[in-house]
DRENLO-696021 format. One record per residue (C-alpha): residue number from 1; residue in three letters; y, x, z. Coordinates in Angstrom, 1 decimal. Example, Ala and Ser with C-alpha at 12.3 -4.5 7.8 and 13.67 -1.06 7.14 Angstrom:
// DRENLO-696021
<atom resi="1" resn="ALA" v="-4.5" u="12.3" w="7.8"/>
<atom resi="2" resn="SER" v="-1.1" u="13.7" w="7.1"/>
// end
This chain:
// DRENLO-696021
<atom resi="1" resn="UNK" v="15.5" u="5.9" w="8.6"/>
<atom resi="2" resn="UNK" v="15.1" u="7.8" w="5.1"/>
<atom resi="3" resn="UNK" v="15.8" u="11.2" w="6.8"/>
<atom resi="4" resn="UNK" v="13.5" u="10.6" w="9.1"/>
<atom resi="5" resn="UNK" v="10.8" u="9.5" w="6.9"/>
<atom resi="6" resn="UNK" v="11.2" u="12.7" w="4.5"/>
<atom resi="7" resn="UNK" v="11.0" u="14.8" w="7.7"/>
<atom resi="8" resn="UNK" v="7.4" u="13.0" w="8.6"/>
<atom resi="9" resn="UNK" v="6.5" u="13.5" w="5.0"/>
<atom resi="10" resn="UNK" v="7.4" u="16.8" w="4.8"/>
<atom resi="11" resn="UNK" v="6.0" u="18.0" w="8.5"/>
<atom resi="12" resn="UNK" v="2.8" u="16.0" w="7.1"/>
<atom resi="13" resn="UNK" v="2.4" u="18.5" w="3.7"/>
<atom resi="14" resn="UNK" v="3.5" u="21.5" w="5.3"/>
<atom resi="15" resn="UNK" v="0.9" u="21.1" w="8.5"/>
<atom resi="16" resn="UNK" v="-1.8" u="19.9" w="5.8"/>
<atom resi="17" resn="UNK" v="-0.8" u="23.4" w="3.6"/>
<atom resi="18" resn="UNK" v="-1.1" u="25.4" w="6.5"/>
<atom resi="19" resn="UNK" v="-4.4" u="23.8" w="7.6"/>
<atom resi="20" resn="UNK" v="-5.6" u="24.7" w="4.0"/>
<atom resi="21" resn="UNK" v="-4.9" u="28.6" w="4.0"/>
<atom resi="22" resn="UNK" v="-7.3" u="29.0" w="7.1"/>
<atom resi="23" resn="UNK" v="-10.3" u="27.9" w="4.6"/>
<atom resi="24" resn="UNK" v="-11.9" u="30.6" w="2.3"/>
<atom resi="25" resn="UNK" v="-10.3" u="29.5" w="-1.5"/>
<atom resi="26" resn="UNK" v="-13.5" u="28.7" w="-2.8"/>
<atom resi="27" resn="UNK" v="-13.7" u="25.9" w="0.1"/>
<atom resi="28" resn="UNK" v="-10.5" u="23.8" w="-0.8"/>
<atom resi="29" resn="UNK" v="-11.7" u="22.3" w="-4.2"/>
<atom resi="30" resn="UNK" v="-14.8" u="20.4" w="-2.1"/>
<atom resi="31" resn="UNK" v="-11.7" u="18.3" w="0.1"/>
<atom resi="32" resn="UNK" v="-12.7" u="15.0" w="-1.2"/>
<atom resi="33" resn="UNK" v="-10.2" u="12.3" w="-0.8"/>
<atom resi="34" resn="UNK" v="-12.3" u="8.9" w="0.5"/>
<atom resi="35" resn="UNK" v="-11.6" u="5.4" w="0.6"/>
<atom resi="36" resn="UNK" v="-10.3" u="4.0" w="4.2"/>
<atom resi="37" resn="UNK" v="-11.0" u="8.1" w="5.4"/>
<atom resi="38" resn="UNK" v="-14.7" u="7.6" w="5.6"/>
<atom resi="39" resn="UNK" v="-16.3" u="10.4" w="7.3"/>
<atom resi="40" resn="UNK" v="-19.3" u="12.0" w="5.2"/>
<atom resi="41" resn="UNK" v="-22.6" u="11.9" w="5.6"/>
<atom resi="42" resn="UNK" v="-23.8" u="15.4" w="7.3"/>
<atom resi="43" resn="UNK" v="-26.9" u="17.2" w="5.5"/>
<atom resi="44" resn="UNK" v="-29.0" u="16.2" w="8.8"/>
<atom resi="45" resn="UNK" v="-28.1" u="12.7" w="8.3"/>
<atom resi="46" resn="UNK" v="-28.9" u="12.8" w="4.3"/>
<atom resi="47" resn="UNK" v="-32.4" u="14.4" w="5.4"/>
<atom resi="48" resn="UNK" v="-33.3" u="12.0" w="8.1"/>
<atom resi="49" resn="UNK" v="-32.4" u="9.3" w="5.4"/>
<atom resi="50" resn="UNK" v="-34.7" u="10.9" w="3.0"/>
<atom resi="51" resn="UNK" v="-37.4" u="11.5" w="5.7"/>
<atom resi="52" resn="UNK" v="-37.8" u="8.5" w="6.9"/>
<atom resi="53" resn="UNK" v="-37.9" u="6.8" w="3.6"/>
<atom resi="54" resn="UNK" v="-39.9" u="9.3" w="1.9"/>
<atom resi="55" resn="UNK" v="-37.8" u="9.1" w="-1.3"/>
<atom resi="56" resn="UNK" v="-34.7" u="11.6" w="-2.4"/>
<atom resi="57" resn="UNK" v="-31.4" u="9.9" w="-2.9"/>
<atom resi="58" resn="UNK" v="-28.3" u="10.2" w="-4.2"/>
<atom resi="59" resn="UNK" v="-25.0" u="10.7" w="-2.6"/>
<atom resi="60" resn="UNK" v="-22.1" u="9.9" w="-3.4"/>
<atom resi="61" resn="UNK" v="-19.2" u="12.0" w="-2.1"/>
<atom resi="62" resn="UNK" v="-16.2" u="9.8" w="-3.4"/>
<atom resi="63" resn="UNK" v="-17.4" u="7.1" w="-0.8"/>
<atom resi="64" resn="UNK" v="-19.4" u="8.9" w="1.3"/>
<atom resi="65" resn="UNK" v="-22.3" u="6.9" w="0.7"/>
<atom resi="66" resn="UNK" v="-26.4" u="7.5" w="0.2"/>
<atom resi="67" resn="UNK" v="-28.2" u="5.1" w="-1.9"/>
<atom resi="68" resn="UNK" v="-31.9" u="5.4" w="-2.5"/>
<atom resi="69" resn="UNK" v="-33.1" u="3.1" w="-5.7"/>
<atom resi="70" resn="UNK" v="-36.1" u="0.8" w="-4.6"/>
<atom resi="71" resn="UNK" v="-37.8" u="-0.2" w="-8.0"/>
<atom resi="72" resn="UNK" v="-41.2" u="-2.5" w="-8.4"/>
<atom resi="73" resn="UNK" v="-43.1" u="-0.5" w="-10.9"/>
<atom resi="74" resn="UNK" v="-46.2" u="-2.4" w="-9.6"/>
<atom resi="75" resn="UNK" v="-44.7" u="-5.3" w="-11.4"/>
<atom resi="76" resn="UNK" v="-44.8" u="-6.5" w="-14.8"/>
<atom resi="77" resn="UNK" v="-42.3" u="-9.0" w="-15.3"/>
<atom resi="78" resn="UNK" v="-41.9" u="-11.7" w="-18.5"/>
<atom resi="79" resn="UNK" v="-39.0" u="-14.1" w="-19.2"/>
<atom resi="80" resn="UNK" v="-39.8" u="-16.9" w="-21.4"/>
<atom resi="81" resn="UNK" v="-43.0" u="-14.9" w="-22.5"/>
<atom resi="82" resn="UNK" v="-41.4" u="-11.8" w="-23.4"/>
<atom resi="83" resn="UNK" v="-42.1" u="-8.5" w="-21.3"/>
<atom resi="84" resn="UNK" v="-38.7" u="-7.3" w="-19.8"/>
<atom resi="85" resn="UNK" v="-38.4" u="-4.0" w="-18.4"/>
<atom resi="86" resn="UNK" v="-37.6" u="-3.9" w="-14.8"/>
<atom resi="87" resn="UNK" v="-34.9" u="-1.5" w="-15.3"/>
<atom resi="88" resn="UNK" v="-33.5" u="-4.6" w="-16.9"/>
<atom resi="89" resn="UNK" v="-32.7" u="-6.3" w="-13.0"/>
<atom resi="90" resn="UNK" v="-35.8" u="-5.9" w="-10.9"/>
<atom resi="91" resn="UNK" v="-35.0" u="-2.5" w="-8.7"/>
<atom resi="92" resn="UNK" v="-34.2" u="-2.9" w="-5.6"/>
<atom resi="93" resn="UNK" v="-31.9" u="0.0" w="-3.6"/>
<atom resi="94" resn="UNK" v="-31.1" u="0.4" w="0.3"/>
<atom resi="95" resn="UNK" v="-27.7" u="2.3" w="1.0"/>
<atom resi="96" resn="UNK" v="-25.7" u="3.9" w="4.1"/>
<atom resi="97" resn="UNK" v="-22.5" u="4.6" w="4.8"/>
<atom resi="98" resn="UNK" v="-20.3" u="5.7" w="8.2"/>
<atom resi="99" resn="UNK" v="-17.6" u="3.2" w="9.8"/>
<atom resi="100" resn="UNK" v="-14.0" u="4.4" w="9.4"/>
<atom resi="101" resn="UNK" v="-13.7" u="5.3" w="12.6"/>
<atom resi="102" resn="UNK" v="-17.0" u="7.5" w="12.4"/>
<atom resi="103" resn="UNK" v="-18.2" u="5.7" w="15.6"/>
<atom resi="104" resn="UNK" v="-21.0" u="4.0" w="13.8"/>
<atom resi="105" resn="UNK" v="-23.0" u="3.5" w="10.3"/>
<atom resi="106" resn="UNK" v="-23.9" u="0.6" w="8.1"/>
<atom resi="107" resn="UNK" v="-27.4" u="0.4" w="6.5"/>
<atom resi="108" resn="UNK" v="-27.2" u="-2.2" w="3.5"/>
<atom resi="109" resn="UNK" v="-29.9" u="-3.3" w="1.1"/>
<atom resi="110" resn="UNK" v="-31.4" u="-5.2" w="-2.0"/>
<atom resi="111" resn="UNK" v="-35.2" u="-5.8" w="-1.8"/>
<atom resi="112" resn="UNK" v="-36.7" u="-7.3" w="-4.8"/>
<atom resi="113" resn="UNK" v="-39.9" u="-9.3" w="-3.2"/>
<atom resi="114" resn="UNK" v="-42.2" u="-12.0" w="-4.9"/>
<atom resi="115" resn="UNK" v="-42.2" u="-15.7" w="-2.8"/>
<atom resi="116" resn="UNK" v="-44.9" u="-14.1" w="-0.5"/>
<atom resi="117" resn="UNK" v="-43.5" u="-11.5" w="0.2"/>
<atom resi="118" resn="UNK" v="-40.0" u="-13.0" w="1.7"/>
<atom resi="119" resn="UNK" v="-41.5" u="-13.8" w="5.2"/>
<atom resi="120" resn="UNK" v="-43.1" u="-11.1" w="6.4"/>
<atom resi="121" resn="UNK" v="-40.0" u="-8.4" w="5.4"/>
<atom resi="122" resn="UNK" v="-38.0" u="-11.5" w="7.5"/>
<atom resi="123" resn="UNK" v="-40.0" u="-11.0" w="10.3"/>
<atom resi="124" resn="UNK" v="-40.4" u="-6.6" w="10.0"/>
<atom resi="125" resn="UNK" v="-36.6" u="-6.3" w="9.5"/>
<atom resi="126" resn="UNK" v="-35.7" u="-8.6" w="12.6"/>
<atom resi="127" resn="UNK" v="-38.4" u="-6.9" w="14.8"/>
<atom resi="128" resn="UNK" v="-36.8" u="-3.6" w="13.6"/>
<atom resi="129" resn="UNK" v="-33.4" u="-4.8" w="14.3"/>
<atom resi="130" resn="UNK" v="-32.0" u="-5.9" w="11.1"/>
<atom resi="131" resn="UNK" v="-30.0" u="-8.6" w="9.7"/>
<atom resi="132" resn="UNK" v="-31.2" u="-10.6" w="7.2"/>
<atom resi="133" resn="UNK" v="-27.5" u="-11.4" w="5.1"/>
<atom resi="134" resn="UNK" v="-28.9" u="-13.1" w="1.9"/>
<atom resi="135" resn="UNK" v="-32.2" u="-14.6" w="-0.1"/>
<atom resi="136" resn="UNK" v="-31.6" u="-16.3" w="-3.5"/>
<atom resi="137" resn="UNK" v="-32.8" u="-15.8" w="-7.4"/>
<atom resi="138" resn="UNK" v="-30.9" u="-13.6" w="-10.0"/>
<atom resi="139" resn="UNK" v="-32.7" u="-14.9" w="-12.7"/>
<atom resi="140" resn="UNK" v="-34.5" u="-18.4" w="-14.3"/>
<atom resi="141" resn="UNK" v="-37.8" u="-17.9" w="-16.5"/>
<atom resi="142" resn="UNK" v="-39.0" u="-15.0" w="-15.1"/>
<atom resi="143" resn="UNK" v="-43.0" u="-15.1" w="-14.6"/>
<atom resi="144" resn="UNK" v="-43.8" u="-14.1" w="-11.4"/>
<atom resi="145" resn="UNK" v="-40.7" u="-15.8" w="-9.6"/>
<atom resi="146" resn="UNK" v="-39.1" u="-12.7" w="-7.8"/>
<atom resi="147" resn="UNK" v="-36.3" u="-13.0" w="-4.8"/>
<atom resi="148" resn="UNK" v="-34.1" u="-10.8" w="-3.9"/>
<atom resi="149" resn="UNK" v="-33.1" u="-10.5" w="-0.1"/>
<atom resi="150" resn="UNK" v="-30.4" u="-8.3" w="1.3"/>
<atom resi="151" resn="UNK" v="-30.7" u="-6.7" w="4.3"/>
<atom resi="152" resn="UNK" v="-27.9" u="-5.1" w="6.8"/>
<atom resi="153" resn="UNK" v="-27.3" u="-3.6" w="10.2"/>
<atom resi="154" resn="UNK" v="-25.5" u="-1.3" w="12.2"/>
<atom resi="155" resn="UNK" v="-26.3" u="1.5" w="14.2"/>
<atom resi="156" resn="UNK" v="-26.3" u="5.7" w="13.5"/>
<atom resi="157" resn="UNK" v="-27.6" u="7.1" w="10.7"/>
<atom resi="158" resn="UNK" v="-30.8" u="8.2" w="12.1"/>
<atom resi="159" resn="UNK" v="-32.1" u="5.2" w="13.6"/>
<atom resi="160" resn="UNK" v="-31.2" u="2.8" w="11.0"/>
<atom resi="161" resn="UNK" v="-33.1" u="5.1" w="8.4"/>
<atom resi="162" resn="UNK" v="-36.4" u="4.6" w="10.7"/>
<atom resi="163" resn="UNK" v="-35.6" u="1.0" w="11.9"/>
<atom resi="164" resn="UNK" v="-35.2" u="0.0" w="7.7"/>
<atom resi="165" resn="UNK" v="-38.6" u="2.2" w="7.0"/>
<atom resi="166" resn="UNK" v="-40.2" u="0.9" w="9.3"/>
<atom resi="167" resn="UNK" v="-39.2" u="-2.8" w="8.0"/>
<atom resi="168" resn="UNK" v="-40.6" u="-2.2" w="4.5"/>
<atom resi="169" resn="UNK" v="-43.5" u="0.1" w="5.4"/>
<atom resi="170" resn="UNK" v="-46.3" u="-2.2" w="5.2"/>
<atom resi="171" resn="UNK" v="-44.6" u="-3.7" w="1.6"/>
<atom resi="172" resn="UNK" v="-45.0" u="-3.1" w="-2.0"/>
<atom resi="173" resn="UNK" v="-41.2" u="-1.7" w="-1.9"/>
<atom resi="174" resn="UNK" v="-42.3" u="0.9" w="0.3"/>
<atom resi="175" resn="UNK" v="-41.8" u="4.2" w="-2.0"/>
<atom resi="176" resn="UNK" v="-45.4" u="5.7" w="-0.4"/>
<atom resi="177" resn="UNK" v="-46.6" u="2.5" w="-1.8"/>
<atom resi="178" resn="UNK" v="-45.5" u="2.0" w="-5.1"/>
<atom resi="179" resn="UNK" v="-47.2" u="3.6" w="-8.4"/>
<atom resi="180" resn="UNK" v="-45.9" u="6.1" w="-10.3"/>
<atom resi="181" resn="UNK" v="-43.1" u="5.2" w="-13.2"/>
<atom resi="182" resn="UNK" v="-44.8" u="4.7" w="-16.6"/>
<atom resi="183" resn="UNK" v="-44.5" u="7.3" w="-18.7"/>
<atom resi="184" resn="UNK" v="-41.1" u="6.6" w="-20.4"/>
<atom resi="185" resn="UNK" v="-40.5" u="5.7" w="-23.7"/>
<atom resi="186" resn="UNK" v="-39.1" u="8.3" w="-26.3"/>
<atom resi="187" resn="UNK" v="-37.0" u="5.4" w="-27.0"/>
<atom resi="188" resn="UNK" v="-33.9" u="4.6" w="-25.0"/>
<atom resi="189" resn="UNK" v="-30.7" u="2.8" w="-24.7"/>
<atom resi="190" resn="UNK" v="-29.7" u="5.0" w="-26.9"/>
<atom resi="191" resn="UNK" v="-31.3" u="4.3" w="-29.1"/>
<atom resi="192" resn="UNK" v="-31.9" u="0.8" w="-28.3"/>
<atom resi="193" resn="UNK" v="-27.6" u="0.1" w="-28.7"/>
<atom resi="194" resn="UNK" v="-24.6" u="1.2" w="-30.3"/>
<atom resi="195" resn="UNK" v="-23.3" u="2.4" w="-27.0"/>
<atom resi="196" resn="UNK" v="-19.9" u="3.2" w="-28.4"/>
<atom resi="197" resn="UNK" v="-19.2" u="-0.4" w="-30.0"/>
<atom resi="198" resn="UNK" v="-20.3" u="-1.9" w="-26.4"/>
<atom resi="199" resn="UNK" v="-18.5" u="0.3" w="-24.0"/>
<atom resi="200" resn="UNK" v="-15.3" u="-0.4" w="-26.3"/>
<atom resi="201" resn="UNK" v="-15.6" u="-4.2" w="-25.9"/>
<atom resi="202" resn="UNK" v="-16.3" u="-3.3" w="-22.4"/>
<atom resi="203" resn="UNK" v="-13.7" u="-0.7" w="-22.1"/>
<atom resi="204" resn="UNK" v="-16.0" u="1.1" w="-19.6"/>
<atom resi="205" resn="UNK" v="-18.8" u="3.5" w="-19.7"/>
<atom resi="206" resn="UNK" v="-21.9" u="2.4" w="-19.0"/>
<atom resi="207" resn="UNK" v="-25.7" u="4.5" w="-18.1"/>
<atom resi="208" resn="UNK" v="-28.3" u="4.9" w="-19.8"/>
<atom resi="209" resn="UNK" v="-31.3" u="3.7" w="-17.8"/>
<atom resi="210" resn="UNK" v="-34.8" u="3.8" w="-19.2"/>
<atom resi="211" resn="UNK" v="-35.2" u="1.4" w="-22.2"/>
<atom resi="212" resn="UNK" v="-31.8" u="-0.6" w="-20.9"/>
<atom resi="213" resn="UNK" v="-28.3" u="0.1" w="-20.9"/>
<atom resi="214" resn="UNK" v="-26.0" u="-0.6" w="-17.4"/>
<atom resi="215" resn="UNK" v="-22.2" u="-1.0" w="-16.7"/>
<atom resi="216" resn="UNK" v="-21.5" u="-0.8" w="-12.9"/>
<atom resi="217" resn="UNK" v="-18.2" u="-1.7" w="-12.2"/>
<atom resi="218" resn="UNK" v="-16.3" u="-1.6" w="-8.7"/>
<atom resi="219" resn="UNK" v="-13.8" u="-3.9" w="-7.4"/>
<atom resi="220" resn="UNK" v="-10.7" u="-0.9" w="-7.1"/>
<atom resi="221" resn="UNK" v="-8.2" u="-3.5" w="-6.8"/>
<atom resi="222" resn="UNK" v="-9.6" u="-4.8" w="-4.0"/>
<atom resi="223" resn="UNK" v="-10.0" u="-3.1" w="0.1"/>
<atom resi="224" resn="UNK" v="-12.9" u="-5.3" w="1.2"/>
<atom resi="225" resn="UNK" v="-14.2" u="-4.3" w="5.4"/>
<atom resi="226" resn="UNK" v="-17.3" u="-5.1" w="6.9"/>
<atom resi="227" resn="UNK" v="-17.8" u="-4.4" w="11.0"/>
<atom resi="228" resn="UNK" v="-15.4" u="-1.4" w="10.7"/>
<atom resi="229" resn="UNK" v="-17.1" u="0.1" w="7.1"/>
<atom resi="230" resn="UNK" v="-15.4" u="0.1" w="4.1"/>
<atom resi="231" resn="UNK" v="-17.4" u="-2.1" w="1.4"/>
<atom resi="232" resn="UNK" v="-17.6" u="0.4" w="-2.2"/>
<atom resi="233" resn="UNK" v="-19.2" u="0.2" w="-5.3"/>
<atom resi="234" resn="UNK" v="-22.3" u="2.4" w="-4.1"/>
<atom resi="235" resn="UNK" v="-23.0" u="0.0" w="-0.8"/>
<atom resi="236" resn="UNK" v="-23.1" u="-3.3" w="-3.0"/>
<atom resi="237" resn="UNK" v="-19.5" u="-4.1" w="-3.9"/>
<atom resi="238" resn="UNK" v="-19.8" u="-4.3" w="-7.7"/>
<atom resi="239" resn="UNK" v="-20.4" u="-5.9" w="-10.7"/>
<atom resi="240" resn="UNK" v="-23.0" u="-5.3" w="-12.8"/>
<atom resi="241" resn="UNK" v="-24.4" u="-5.8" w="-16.9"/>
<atom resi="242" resn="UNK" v="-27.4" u="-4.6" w="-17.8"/>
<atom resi="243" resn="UNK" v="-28.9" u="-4.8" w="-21.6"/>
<atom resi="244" resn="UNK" v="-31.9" u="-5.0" w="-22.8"/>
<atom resi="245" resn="UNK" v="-33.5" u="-5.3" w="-26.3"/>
<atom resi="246" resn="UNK" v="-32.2" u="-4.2" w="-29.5"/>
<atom resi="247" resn="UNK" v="-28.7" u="-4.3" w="-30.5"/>
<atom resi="248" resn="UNK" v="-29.3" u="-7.3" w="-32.8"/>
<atom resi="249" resn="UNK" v="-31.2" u="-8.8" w="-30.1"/>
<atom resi="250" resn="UNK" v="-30.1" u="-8.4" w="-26.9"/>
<atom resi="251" resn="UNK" v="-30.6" u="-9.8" w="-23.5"/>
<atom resi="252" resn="UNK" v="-28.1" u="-9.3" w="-20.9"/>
<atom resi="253" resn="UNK" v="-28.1" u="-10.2" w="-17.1"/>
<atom resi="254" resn="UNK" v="-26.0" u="-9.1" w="-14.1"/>
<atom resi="255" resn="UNK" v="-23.7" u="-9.7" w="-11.6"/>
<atom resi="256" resn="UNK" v="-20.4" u="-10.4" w="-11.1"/>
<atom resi="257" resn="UNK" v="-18.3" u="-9.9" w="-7.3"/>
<atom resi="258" resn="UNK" v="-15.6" u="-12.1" w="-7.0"/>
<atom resi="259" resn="UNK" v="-12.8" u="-14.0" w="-4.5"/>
<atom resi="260" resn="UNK" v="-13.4" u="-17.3" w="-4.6"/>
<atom resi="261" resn="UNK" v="-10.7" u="-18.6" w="-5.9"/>
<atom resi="262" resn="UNK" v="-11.6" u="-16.1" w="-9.2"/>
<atom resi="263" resn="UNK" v="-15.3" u="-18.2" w="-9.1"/>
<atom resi="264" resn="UNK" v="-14.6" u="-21.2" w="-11.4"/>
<atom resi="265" resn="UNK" v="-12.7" u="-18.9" w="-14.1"/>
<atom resi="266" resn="UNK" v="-15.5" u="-16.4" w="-14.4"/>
<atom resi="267" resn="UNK" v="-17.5" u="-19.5" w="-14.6"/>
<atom resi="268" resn="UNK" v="-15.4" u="-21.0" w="-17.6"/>
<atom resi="269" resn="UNK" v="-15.3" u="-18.0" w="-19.3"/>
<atom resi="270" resn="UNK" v="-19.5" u="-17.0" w="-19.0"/>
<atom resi="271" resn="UNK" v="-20.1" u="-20.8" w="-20.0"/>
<atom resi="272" resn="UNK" v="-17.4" u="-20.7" w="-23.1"/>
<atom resi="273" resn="UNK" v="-19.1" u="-17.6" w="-24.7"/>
<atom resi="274" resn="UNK" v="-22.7" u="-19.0" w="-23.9"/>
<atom resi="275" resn="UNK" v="-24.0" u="-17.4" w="-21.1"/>
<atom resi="276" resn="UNK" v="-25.7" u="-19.3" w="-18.9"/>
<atom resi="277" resn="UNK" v="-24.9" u="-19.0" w="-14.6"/>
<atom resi="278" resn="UNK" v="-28.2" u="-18.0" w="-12.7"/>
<atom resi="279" resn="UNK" v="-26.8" u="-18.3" w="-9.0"/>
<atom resi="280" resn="UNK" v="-23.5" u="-18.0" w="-7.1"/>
<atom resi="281" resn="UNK" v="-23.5" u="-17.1" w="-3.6"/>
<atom resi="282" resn="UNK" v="-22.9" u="-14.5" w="-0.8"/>
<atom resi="283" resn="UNK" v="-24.7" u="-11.2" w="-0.4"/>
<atom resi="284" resn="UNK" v="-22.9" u="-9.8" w="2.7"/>
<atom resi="285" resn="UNK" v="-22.2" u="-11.2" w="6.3"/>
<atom resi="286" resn="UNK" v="-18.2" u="-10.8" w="8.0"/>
<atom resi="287" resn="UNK" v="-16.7" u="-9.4" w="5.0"/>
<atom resi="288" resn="UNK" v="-12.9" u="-9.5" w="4.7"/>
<atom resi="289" resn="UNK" v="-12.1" u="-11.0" w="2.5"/>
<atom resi="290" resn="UNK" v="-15.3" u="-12.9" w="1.6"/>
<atom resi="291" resn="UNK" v="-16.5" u="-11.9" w="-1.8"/>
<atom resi="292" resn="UNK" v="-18.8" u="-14.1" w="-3.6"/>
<atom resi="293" resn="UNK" v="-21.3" u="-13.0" w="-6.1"/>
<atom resi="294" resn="UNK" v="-22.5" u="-14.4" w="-9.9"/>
<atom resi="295" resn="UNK" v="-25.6" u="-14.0" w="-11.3"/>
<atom resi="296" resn="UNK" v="-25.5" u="-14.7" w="-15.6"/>
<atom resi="297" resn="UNK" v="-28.3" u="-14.4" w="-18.4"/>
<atom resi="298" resn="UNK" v="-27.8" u="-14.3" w="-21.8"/>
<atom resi="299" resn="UNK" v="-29.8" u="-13.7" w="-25.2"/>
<atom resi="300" resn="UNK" v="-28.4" u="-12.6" w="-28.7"/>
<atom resi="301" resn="UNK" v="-27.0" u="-10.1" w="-30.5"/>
<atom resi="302" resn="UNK" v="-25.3" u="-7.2" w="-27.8"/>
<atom resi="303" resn="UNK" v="-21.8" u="-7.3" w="-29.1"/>
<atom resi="304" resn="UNK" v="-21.5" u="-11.0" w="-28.7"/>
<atom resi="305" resn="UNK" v="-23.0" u="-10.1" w="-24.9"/>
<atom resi="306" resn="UNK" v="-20.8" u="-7.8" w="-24.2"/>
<atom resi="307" resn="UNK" v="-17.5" u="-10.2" w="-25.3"/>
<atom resi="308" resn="UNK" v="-18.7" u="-12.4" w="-23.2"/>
<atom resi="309" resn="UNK" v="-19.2" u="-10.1" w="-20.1"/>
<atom resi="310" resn="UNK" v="-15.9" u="-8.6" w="-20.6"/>
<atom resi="311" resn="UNK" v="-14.7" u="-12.1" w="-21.1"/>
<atom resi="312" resn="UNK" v="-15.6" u="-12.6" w="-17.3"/>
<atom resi="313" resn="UNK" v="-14.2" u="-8.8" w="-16.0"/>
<atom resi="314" resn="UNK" v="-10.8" u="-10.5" w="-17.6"/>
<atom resi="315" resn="UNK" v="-10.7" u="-13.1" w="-14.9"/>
<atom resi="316" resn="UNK" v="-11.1" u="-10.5" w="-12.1"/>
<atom resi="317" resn="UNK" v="-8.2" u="-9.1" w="-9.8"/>
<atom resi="318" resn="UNK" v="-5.3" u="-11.4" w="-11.7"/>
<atom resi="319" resn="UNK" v="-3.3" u="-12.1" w="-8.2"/>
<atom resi="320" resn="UNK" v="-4.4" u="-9.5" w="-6.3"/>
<atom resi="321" resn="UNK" v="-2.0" u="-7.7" w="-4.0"/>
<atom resi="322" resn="UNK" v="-3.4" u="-4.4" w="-5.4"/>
<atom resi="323" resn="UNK" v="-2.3" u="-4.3" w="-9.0"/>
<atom resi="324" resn="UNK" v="-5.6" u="-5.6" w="-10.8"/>
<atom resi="325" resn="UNK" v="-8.3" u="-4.7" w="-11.8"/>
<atom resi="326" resn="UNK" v="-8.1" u="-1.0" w="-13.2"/>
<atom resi="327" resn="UNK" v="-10.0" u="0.4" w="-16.6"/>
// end
């Protein structure tokens, strides 16, 4: 059996070798390697996406996925009285990806909607074809109350680029409809935090965004599947911390993907360094296995913030068949 498994191995690296000297040298270094073997997007696909929505994107060619950020800068959002930037937690995104077998596509979004605004993008995306998968709060105090629904289906690229535009077209989330960005601060999250002290509590990097200061973290210990498409960071398999403030004082909020059996720890350990649990429930319908999501607030100086966010990342990925989580 060993012999025969070294000859497989080796007929497999010499026909991949020889499949490599037919392509120019300056083509080999752009072989990505993607989870599950997901085919890419094509640059047709990426501008229909782009068309349709009227927005550019960004793709990601890791996980062969195109996500276009959705932000509400017709909003001005307070908690507890305060004016919170809506970097902070209040942009919404809508993503695609390709099935494994490249028969099919996934469209997945997170559309950030005041009350009235939950119905009618209901009824739009289920005229258009869609799949409503979750509605719920990230956050308490906020002034206006916002919702945040997810939104899913299946179909080729094309089409479910017009069948979701055409679902938000007549909304505030529509890009055609939304105001310009403010122009931003001078000031930063650079400015705004010691980023080094964080992201060494943290042991990640995180992005500056505007005014705030985001970690988003994937689950690489974990193969989650969805109808045939592999579930990554950049289609809404992650979990998140975003700060806002100054580094003395600090707000933090974001999400946290778990199994369930990791729920209660994450729980224990938010709760034991004073952050208080927003919501827990599901964003995404027949994933395997079932991940559950955690939304947390907190307020005080950013270092105790981030101890207790990484407090949380600690419970993650303990017994799971993959090795852990990684750093």
């Amino acid at each position: 059996m060993k012999t025969s498994s070294n000859r497989r191995q080796f007929l497999q690296t010499t026909a991949l070798a020889g499949a490599g000297l037919l392509l120019p040298i300056d083509k080999l270094k752009v072989l990505p390697v993607r989870p599950g073997g997901t085919p890419v997007l094509t640059p047709d696909e990426i501008t229909a996406i782009e068309t349709a929505i009227g927005k550019k994107g960004s793709y990601k060619e890791a996980e062969s996925v195109h996500t276009t950020p959705l932000p509400r800068n017709d909003l001005k959002v307070m908690i507890k009285g305060s004016p919170i930037p809506i970097p902070f937690g209040f942009g919404g995104w809508v993503s695609f990806k390709k099935s494994v077998d490249g028969k099919s596509a996934m469209v997945m979004g997170d559309t950030v909607l005041l009350q009235e605004e939950v119905n009618p993008i209901i009824s739009a995306a289920q005229a258009n074809g869609l799949e409503i998968s979750a509605i719920h709060n990230h956050f308490f105090y906020e002034e206006p109350r916002i919702f945040y629904m997810h939104i899913q289906g299946m179909g080729s690229i094309a089409e479910l680029a017009k069948r979701y535009a055409n679902t938000i077209r007549d909304s505030k989330i529509f890009p055609a409809n939304q105001p310009a960005p403010s122009t931003p601060s001078a000031i930063t999250g650079k400015e705004n935090f010691e980023l080094p002290a964080l992201d060494a509590i943290i042991k990640y990097t995180g992005t500056v965004n505007g005014p705030t200061y985001k970690y988003t973290i994937g689950r690489s210990d974990l193969k989650v599947m969805m109808t045939g498409v592999e579930m990554t960071t950049n289609i809404g398999l992650n979990t998140w911390a975003s700060f806002a403030g100054k580094q003395d004082d600090a707000r933090i909020a974001g999400d946290i993907a778990m199994l369930p059996g990791e729920v209660n720890n994450v729980i224990r350990a938010l709760r034991s360094h004073n952050l208080e649990v927003v919501a827990v429930h599901s964003h995404m319908l027949n994933d395997d296995p079932h991940i559950i999501f955690l939304h947390y607030y907190g307020k005080g100086p950013a270092v105790t913030l981030a101890q207790g966010f990484r407090a949380a990342l600690d419970e993650l990925g303990k017994n799971s068949p993959m090795g852990g989580m990684k750093m």
